[in-house]
N, C-alpha and C positions, 0 to 999 in steps of 0.2 A: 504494500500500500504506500502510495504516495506520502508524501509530508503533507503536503496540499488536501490530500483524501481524509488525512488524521486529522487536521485543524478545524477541514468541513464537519466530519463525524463531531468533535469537541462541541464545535459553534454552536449545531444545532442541537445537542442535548443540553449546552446551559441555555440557549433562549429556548427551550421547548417547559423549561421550569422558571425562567425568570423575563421571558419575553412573549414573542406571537409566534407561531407557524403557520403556514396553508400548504397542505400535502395534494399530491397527487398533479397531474401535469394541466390537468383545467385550472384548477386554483391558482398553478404558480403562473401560468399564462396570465391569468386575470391581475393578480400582486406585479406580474412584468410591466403587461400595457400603461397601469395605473402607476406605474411606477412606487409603489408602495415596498417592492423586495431592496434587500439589504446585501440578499446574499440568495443565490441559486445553487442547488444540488443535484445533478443528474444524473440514475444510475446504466451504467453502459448496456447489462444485460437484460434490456427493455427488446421486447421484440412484441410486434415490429417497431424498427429502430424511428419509423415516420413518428409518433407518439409524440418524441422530446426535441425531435430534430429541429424541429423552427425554433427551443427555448436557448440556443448558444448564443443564436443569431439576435434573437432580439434583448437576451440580457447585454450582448456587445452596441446594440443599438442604444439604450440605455444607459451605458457605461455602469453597470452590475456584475460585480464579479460572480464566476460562473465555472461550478468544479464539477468535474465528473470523478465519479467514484464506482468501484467494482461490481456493486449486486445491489439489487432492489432491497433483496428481504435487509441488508446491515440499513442499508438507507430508511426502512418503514422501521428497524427495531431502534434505533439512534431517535427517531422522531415519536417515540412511545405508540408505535401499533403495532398489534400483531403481527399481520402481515407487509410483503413488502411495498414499496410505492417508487413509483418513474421517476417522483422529482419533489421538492421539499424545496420552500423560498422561506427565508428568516423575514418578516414584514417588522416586528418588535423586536428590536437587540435583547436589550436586558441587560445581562453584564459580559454578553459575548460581544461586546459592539470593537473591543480589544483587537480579538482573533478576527474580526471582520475585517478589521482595516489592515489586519497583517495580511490577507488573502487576499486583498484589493491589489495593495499593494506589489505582492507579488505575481498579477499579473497582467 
């Protein structure tokens, strides 16, 4: 796993207890448009890959940093569900706003 994939996985489990989430790739489209995400997650083994594929492009449109990470199910269990989910947007930092700006930053 990335450094980048561990910071994401961190981000969203301190703002998913001390900020906002919207899971799954409708919602974080919706947190994109409106500009409301902080931070984008999306995970690679989404098939089909059409699902998340516009969310790179328009969190770069945005200027939203935007990380892919390995598997859905680490990405749904990081965001407190059971099962997995395509993509996960931070809308409320919380006290991950730290680790967001480091991920911005980096890239």
């Amino acid at each position: 796993m990335t450094q980048a994939a561990e910071k994401a996985f961190e981000a969203i489990e301190i703002a998913k207890n001390t900020g906002k989430l919207k899971k799954g790739s409708n919602e974080v489209t919706k947190s994109l448009e409106k500009g409301t995400a902080k931070l984008v997650v999306i995970a690679k083994d989404i098939t089909p890959a059409e699902i998340v594929m516009h969310l790179p492009l328009l969190a770069k449109e945005k200027n939203i940093p935007c990380i892919e990470v390995g598997s859905k199910d680490e990405l749904g269990a990081a965001a407190g569900l059971s099962v997995g989910t395509a993509a996960v947007a931070i809308v409320q930092e919380g006290e991950a706003k730290k680790l967001i700006k480091e991920l911005a930053e980096g890239h």
